[in-house]
N, C-alpha and C positions, 0 to 999 in steps of 0.2 A: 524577482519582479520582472527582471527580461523575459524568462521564458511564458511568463501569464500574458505580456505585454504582445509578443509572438502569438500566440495562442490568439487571443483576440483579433489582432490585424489581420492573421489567416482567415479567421471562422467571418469577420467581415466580410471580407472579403468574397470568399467564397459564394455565403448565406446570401450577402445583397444582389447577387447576379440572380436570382429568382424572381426580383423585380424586374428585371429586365427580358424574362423570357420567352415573351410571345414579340415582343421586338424581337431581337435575336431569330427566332423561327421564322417570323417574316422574311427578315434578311438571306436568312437560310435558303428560305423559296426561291428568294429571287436570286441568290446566287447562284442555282444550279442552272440557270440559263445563261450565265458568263462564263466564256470558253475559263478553262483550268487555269491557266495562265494569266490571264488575268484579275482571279479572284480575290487576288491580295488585296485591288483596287476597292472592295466591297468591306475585307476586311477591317480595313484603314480607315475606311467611312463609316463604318461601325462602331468600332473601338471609340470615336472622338465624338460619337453622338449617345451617350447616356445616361440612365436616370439618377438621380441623386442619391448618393448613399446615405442612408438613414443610418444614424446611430446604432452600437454596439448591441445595446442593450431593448431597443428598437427593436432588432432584426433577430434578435436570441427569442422574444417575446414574438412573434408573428410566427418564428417558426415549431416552435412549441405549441401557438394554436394550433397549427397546419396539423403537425403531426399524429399530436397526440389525439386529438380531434374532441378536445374539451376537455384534457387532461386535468386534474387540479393540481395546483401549483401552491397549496395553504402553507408550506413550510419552504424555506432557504433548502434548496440539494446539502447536503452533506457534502464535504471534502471529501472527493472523490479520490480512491488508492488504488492504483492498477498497477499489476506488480513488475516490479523494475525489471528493465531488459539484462539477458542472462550475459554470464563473460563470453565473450566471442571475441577471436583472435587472439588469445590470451598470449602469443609470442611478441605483439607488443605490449610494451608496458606502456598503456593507457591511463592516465588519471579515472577514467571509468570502469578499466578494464572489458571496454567496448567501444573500439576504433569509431565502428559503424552509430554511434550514438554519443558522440563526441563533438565540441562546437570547433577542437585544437586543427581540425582537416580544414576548416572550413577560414580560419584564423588564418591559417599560413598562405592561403590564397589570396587574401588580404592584403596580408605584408609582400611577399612576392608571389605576383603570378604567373612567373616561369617554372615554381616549385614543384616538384614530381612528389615532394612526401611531405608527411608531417612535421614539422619544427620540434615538436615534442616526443615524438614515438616511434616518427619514421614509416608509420603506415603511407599508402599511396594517398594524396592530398586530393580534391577537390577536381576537377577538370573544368578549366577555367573558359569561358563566354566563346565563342564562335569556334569553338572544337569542333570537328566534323567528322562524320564517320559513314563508311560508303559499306550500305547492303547490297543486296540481292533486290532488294525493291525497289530501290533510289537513295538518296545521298542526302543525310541530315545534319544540319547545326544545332550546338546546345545554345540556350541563348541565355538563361540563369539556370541554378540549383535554386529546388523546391525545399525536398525534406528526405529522411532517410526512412524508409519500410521493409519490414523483416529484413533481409539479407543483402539488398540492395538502393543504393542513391538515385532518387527520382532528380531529373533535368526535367524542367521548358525547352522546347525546342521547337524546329521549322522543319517540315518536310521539302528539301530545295526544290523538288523539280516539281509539285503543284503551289508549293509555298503555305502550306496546310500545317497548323498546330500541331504538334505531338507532343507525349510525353515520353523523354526517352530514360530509360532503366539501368543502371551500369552497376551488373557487378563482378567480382573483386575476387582473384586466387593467388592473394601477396605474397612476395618472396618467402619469406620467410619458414612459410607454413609446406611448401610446393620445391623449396631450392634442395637440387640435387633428386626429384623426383619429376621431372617435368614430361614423361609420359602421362604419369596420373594424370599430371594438367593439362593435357591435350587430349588424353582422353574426356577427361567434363566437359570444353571446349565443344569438344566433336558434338557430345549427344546433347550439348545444350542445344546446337545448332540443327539435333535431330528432330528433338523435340519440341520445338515452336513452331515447326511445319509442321504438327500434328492438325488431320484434316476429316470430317466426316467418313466416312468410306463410301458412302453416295453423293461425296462431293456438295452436298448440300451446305448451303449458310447454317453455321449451329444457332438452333432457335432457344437461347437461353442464356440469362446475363453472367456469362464467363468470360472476362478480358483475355483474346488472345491476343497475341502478340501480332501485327503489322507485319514487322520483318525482326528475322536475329543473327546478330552478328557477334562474329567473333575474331577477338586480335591473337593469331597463330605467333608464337615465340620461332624465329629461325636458328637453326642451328647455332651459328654464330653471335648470335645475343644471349645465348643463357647465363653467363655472368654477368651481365647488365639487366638484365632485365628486372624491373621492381612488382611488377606485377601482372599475372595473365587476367585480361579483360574480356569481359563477353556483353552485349547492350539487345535489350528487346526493347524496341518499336512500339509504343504502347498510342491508343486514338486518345485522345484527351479530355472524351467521355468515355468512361467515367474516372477515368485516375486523376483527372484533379479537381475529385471532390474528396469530404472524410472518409477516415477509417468509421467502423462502429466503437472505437475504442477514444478517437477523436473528441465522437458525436456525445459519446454520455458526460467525457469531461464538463461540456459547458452546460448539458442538460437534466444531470443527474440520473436517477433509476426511471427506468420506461416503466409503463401500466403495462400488466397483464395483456391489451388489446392489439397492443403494439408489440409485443414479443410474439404474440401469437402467427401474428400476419407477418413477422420476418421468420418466422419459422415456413411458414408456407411458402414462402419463393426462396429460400436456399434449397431446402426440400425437394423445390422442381426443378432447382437448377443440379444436385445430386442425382434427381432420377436421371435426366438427361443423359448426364456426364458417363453412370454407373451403366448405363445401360443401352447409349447407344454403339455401333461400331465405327469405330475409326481406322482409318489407315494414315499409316507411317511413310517416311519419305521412301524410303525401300520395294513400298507395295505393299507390303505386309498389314494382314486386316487383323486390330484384336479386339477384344468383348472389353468397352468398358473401360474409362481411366478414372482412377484416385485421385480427389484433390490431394490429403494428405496434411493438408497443411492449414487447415481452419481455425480460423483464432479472430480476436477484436479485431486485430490489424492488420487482416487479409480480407473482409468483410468489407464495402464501401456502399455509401449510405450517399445516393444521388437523387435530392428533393424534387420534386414537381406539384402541378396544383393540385392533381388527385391524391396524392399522400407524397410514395417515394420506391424509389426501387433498389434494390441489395446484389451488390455485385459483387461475382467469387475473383477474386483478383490472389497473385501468387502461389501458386499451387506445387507440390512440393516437387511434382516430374521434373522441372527445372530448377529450384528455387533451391531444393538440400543439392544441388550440384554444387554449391558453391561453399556447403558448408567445409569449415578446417579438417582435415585427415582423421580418423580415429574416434570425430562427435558423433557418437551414434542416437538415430531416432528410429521411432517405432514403423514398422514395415506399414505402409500404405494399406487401407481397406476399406471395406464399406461401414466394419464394425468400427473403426476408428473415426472416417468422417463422421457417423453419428453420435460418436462419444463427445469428440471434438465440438461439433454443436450445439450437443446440448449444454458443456458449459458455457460454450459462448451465452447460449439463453439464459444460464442460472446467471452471470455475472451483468446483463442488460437488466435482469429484473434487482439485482443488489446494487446496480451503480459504480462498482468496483469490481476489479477481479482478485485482491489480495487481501493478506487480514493484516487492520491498520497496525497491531503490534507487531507480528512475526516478518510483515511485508513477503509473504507465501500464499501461492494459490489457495484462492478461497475452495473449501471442500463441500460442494452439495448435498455430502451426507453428514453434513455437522447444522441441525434442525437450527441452531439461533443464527446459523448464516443466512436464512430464509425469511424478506420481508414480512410481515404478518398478514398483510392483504393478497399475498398470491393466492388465487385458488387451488384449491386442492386437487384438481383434475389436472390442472396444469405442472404442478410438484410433481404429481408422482409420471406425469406425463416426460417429461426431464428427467428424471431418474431412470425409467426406461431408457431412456437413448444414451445416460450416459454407464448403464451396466450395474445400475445400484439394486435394481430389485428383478423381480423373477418373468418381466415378462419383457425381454429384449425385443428390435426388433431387427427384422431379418434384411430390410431393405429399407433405401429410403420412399421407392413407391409406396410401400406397409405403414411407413410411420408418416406419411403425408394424410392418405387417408385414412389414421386413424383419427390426428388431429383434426380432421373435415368432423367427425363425427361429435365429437366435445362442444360445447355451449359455447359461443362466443362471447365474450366478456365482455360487459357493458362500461362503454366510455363512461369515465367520469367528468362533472361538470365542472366549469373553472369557478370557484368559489370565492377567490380571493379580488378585493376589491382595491384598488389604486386613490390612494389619500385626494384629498380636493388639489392640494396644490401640484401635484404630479396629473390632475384633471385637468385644471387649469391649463397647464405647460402643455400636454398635448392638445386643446383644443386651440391655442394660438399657433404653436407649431408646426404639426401636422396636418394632412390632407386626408379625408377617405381614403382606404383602398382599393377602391375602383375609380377614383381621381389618378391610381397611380396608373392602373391597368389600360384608361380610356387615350391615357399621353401615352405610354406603350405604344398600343394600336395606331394612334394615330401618326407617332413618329416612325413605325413600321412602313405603314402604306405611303410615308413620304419619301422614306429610302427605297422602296421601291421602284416611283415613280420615276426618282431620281436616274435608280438606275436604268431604266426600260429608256428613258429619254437619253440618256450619257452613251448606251450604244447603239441607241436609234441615230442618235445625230453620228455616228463613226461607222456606221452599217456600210458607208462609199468603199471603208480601207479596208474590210474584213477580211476582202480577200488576201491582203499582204501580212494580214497577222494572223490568220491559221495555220494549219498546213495545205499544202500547195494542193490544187485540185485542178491546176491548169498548166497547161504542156509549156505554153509560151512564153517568152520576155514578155513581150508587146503586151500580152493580158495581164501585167501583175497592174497593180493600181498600189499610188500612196506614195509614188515618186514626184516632187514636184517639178515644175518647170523651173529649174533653177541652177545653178551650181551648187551642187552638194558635196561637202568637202567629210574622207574619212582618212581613218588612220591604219598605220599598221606596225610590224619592228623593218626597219629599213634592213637590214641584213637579213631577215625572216625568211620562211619558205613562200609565203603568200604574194612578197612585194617580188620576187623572183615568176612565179604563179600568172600573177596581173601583168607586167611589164617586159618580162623580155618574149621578144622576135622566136620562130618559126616551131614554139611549144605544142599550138595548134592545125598550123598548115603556114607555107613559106610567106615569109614577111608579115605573119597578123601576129597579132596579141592577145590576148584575152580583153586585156581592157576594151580594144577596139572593136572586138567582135561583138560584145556586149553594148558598147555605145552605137553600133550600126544596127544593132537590130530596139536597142530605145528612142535613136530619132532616125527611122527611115527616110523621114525627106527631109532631112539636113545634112552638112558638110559631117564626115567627122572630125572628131577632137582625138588627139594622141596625147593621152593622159603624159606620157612620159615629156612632154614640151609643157606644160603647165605645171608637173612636180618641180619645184628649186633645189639642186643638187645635196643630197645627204647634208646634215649640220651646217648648210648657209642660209642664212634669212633671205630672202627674195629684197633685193634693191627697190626704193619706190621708185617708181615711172618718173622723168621727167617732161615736161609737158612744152613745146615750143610756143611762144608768141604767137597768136593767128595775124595774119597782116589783115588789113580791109579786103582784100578781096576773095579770100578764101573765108571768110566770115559771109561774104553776101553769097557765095555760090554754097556752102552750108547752109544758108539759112534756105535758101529759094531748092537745096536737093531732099532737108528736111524730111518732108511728105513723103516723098518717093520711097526715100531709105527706111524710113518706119514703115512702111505698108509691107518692104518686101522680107522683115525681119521676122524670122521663123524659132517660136520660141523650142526649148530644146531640156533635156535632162542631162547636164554634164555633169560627172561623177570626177573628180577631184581626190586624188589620194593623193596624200603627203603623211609619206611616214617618218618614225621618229624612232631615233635610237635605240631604243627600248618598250615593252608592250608596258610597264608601270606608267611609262610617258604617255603613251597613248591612252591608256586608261583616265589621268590626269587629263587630256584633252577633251576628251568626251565630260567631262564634271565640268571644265571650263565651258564646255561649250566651244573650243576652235576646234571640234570635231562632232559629226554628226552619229559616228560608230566608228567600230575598229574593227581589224580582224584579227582574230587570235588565236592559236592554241593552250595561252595558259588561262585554265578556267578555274581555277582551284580558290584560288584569294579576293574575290573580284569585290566583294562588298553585299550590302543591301542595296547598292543603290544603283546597282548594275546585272542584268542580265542581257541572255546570249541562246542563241538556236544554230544546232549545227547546219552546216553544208558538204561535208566531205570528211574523209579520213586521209592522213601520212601517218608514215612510220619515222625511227629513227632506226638504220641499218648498220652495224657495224661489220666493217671488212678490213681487208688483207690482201697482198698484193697480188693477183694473180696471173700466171703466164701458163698456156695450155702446153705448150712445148715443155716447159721447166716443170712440171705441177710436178711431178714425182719428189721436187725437193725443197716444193713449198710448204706455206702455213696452211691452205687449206686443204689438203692430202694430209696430213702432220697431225691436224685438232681433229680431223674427220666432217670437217667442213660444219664445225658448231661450238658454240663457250655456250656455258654459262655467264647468269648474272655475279654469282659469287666471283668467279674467276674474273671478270671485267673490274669487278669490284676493287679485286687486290692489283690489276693492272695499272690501274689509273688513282691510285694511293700511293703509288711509289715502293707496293711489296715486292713484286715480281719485277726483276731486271734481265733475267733471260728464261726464253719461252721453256726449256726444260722445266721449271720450278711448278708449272701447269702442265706436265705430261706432254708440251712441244718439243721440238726440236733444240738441241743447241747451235742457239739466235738468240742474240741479244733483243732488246725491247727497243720501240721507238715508240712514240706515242705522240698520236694530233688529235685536233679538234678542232669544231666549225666556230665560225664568226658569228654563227645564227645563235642569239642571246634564246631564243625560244627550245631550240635543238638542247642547247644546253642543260637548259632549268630543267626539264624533263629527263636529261640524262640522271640531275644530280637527286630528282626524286624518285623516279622507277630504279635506277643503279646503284646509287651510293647511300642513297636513304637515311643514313644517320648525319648529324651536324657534325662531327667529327671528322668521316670519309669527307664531305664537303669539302669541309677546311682544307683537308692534303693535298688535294683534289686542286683548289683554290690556288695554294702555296704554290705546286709544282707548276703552274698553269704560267703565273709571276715569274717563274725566274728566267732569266735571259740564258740559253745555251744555242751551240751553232747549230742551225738549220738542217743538217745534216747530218751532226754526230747521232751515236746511239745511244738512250738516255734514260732515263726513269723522269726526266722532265715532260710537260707537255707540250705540244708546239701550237700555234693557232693560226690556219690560217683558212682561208676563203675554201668554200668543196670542190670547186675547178681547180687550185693549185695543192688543193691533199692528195687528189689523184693521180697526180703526176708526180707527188715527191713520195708518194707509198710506193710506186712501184719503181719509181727509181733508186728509193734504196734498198731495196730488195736486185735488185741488176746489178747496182755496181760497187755496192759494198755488204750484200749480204747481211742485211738488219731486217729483221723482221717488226714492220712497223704494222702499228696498226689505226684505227681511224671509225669514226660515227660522224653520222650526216642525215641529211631529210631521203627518205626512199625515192622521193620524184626528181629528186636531183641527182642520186648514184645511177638509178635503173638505166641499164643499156649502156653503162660506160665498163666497157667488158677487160678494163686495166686491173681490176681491183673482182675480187670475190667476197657478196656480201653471207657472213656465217648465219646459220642458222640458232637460236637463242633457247636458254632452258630455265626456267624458274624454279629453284626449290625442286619437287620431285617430280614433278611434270617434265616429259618428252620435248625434248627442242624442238623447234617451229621454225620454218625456213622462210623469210619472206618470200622469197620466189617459190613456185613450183612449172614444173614442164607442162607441156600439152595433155600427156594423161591425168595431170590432178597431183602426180609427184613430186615431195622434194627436190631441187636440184641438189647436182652432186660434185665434187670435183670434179668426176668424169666429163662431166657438162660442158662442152666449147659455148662458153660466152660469146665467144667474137664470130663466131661465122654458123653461129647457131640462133643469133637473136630470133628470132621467128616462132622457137621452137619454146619460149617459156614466156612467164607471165606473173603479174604482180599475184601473192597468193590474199584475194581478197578476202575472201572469207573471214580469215583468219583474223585481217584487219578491221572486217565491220566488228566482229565481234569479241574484240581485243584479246584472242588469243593468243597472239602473237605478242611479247612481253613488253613492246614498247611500240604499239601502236597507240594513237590519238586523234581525236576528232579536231576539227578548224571549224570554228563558229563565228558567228556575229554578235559581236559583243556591242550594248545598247543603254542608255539610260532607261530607267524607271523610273520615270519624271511625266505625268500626264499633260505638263505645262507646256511639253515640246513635241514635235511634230512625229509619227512614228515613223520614220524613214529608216531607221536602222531595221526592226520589224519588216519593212517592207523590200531593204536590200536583201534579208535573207529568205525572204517568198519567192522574191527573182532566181538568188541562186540556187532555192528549190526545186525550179520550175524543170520539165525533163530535158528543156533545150538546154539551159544552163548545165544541167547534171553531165548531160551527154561534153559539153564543151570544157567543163572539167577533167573528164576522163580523160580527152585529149590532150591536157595541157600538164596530164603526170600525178594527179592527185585520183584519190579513191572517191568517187560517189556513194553518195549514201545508198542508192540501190541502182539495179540495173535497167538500162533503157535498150527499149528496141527500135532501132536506129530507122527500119524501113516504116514500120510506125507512124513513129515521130514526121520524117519527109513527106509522110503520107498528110499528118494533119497541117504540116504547114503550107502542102501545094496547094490543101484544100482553104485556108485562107486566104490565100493570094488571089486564089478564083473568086 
């Protein structure tokens, strides 16, 4: 009863959004005139405005009109038999003997949802609500599981960076089946990830309904995790039309056998979506251009059946180019072809026209060439037209262009009329209850064009701020708008790179700040403000003001200076940072509200209910002590001026206690770290990555040892006193310490040499390189060479460098409140800002040309 129960709440579900669809399209209109970013805001207003769900049986009945297009309906469908899904995964022992079509994955997410496998079988379980996973496209969250299809688990999900529906697709190469072969599996991995880039060869949009994948990704197993690992994972990207509507194997459960007129018309648009497919050229991610791809894979439940008001249209969905990638080792299927897709086909048509695809006894494919499997009303043009395509009789055909138009050539088969009539009291009941259907269609339209209005009027009345919430298209502070005349208070991690960034002295030019340079050019004719005298020192709450008694006559010379003093008072934009120990805290302030935004590097966790726009990039750098005179018998002459992430890995776990154990020198190990909570959480995910290393990571971090011994412990302290105690223990006790920190706070401190980084089998990456474009090298005098090298940007805009990361403005998504955080990250867009960045040690999003800029701002001064 569950599963009919499901069955129904889905097919509601789905069916009743049809009423809804020319709303929806409206909305659609009018969304695409809302920047990207904000279209969530339409969503949301969408979603909470519409039409009433009609009834199960209601919505089964309308759509059956629709389809069939006067279908008769004089008998109850038959108990539909479609034949059970085959054993898959057979190395666990499933109650199904099919992981993948089993409710026990889904059960144990239930009970716990930290679970990585089954309770029962130990297959990989469920991937539990706000899992996220980062393409090549942009970076999405699951938000529920749907339902399971052919080989893989369909999710709900969000596209993060437009905040756009998707359906994302996960599947599954379980230990099991894969352990102790794990090339194989990084072989399927690879070409999954080859073949979802498959692309026209003239680059064209393919004009035909074949779901391709968005973006596809894949989770690479590292050396080091092949005995942990439960299962290699791969996910494609799927738009959300049309996968989350039915299969055709779905659709006939609740509909029964389709007419002759309706098999025929889905035979004509899979038809052209096979000429397409079979016949145009495509190229590969490679370049390579070839004739023609195979679906492969055509069945009920690759078929998807997406209604509208002119009928509906049939979309090829999972195809086998990617889809048998994932089948178990050694399950062999039939070699890809055109004679296959058309075999394929055709019984999908002989089982649309029987209503089932199995026989109710044997529960085995029904066989087209067995005559009482054949309704008695199909025509006979159409039989033996099905039998051609599936190879039963003598006139195959050769293509599906061939068998498209022979079908054009055949009688079109006349709808039948709906015959059966509805008892009085079932008259009765609908005629109190329900409304015309064009009562439904005229509230539709009409609540369309009201969302519209809505919206045309919601960023008509916001058009003053646009400019601080798009991207920047003006050079200056002074021109961002959307700041008010106020004190606006944010946040940051008070040990962070940013509250270092903002506030301290001569980053910019002698004696300014950032804060200040930016507060002198948003109120040019007022005093400035030094943010640092209005921050309350780290972890103390600001004392309330006490207020002295006024005597009478400082009351009347107040009252009578009054006037004067308000006329001369010049309102102003003060920017108010008060940071707090941690960016979770900050996050926390901004949902309270004692904070208007924050600035942060960790973007990973932030909510729904929170986003952020970059301003810049830092790196995190790890060094070593260096002295130019001594290098010949230092650590970086010794590593060749580069680690690995692995090696770092085992460093800061407490593996490695002398640098020999990594191909160093024999030197004992010292190990530090920064006070920056931000530096850190990012060591421990780009580094350490598993919860394990964490912990050790964690422990050795805890324990108390002396300051100066040599240790497998770690030490923590401030990046101005790591620099000094790295290379002093390297001078006068010969320890080879080592140490990570923000790049804008090592660069140019020429005590210490920051290593070049290597990921897995990629090339190390230096954050510096020299005037020619070079890595630096030992060779390289830091100290009487500065002049001569430079932050290696590039690298860092485009995070090749293994632990670089972007600094954002993090902001509520609350339309209730003023967009100021939006509009602090328009300012630090702006090229002035950009350019004032660079200066004060952090990466600009791109580059400024400096005489330019001087150029546009003499020209507004004039």
């Amino acid at each position: 009863m569950s599963i009919l129960e499901t069955i129904k709440s889905r097919e509601v579900l789905g069916l009743s959004g049809r009423f809804n669809m020319l709303f929806s399209n409206a909305a659609f209109q009018a969304a695409r005139i809302v920047p990207a970013r904000y279209r969530w805001i339409v969503t949301s207003t969408v979603q909470t405005i519409s039409l009433p769900t009609p009834e199960f049986t209601e919505v089964k009945e309308e759509v059956i009109r629709i389809l069939t297009e006067g279908e008769a309906t004089t008998a109850e469908p038959e108990v539909e038999i479609l034949t059970p899904p085959p054993p898959l995964y057979t190395a666990y022992k499933c109650l199904h003997n099919n992981p993948l079509q089993c409710e026990w994955p889904g059960r144990t997410l239930e009970e716990n949802p930290d679970a990585k496998t089954c309770i029962r079988c130990g297959f990989p379980a469920l991937l539990p609500p706000e899992t996220r996973v980062q393409g090549k496209r942009g970076r999405y969250q699951i938000d529920e599981f749907l339902k399971t299809r052919n080989l893989g688990r369909l999710y709900r999900g969000i596209d993060l960076l437009d905040r756009q529906p998707v359906i994302i697709k996960e599947y599954l190469l379980p230990v099991r089946h894969f352990r102790g072969n794990e090339d194989e599996l990084r072989r399927r991995q690879s070409n999954f990830d080859y073949f979802t880039n498959l692309e026209l060869a003239d680059r064209r949009t393919p004009d035909m309904r074949w779901d391709i994948p968005i973006d596809g990704i894949v989770e690479l197993i590292q050396d080091e995790d092949k005995r942990k690992f439960q299962a290699g994972r791969a996910y494609a990207i799927l738009p959300e039309t049309p996968e989350g509507f039915p299969t055709l194997g779905q659709y006939i459960k609740e509909t029964g056998p389709l007419s002759a007129f309706l098999v025929r018309q889905i035979l004509l648009q899979v038809l052209q979506s096979l000429e397409g497919l079979h016949e145009q050229r495509y190229r590969l991610p490679t370049g390579i251009v070839q004739e023609g791809v195979m679906h492969g894979n055509l069945s009920l439940d690759s078929l998807l059946i997406v209604p509208n008001f002119q009928g509906f249209y049939i979309y090829l969905a999972d195809p086998a180019l990617w889809e048998h990638l994932f089948l178990p080792p050694n399950q062999t299927v039939p070699e890809p072809s055109v004679a296959e897709d058309l075999k394929a086909l055709g019984n999908v048509a002989f089982y649309l026209l029987a209503g089932r695809s199995a026989d109710p006894g044997t529960l085995t494919p029904l066989d087209p060439g067995v005559p009482e499997y054949w309704p008695a009303e199909t025509p006979e043009f159409l039989r033996r037209y099905i039998l051609s395509l599936v190879g039963l009789n003598d006139l195959p055909f050769e293509s599906a262009s061939l068998a498209r138009q022979a079908l054009l050539k055949f009688p079109i088969p006349e709808p039948v009329v709906v015959t059966d009539e509805p008892d009085a009291e079932a008259e009765e009941k609908k005629a109190q209850g329900l409304l015309p259907r064009w009562v439904w269609i005229l509230v539709a339209i009409l609540l369309g064009a009201s969302v519209l209005a809505l919206i045309v009027w919601f960023f008509g009345r916001r058009s003053a701020n646009q400019t601080a919430l798009e991207p920047p298209t003006v050079c200056c502070v002074d021109q961002v708008t959307g700041l008010p005349l106020q004190t606006v208070t944010f946040t940051g991690e008070a040990q962070g790179v940013w509250t270092s960034t903002w506030l301290q002295a001569n980053l910019i030019a002698k004696d300014k700040t950032l804060a200040g340079e930016i507060d002198r050019r948003l109120n040019p004719d007022s005093e400035p403000v030094d943010n640092a005298a209005i921050a309350p020192p780290k972890d103390v709450e600001a004392p309330p003001q006490q207020e002295a008694a006024p005597t009478d006559a400082a009351t009347a010379a107040g009252d009578e200076a009054a006037d004067a003093v308000e006329e001369e008072v010049v309102e102003r934009i003060t920017l108010n940072y008060l940071p707090l120990p941690s960016a979770t805290e900050a996050f926390t302030a901004i949902r309270n509200q004692n904070a208007e935004f924050a600035v942060s590097s960790l973007l990973e966790n932030l909510g729904i209910d929170l986003w952020y726009r970059q301003f810049a990039f830092d790196a995190i750098v790890v060094y070593v002590a260096f002295s130019y005179e001594a290098r010949q018998n230092g650590l970086p002459e010794a590593l060749n001026g580069q680690i690995s992430l692995r090696q770092l890995r085992r460093l800061y776990t407490g593996e490695v206690s002398n640098w020999q154990e990594i191909g160093g020198p024999d030197m004992p190990v010292k190990l530090y770290m920064p006070t920056d909570e931000e530096a850190v959480a990012i060591f421990e995910q780009r580094v350490l990555q598993s919860e394990q290393a964490i912990a050790q990571f964690r422990e050795l971090s805890t324990r108390r040892t002396s300051a100066s011994a040599a240790s497998t412990q770690v030490t923590r302290l401030t990046t101005f006193q790591t620099l000094n105690a790295v290379l002093r223990d390297f001078e006068t006790q010969q320890v080879g310490a080592i140490a990570f920190g923000s790049l804008s706070q090592v660069f140019g401190q020429c005590s210490v040499y920051p290593l070049a980084l290597s990921k897995g089998l990629s090339g190390a990456v230096s954050p510096l390189i020299d005037s020619r474009g070079f890595p630096i090298s030992p060779a390289t005098d830091l100290c009487n060479e500065k002049g001569s090298y430079t932050t290696n940007i590039a690298a860092m805009r485009q995070e090749r460098y293994p632990l670089s990361y972007p600094l954002a403005v993090v902001y509520p998504r609350d339309n209730r409140r003023q967009p100021i955080g939006e509009a602090f990250a328009a300012l630090l867009n702006t090229d002035e800002s950009q350019l004032l960045l660079k200066k004060a040690g952090l990466i600009p999003l791109r580059e400024i040309n400096e005489l330019e800029l001087e150029r546009k701002l003499g020209g507004e001064e004039e």
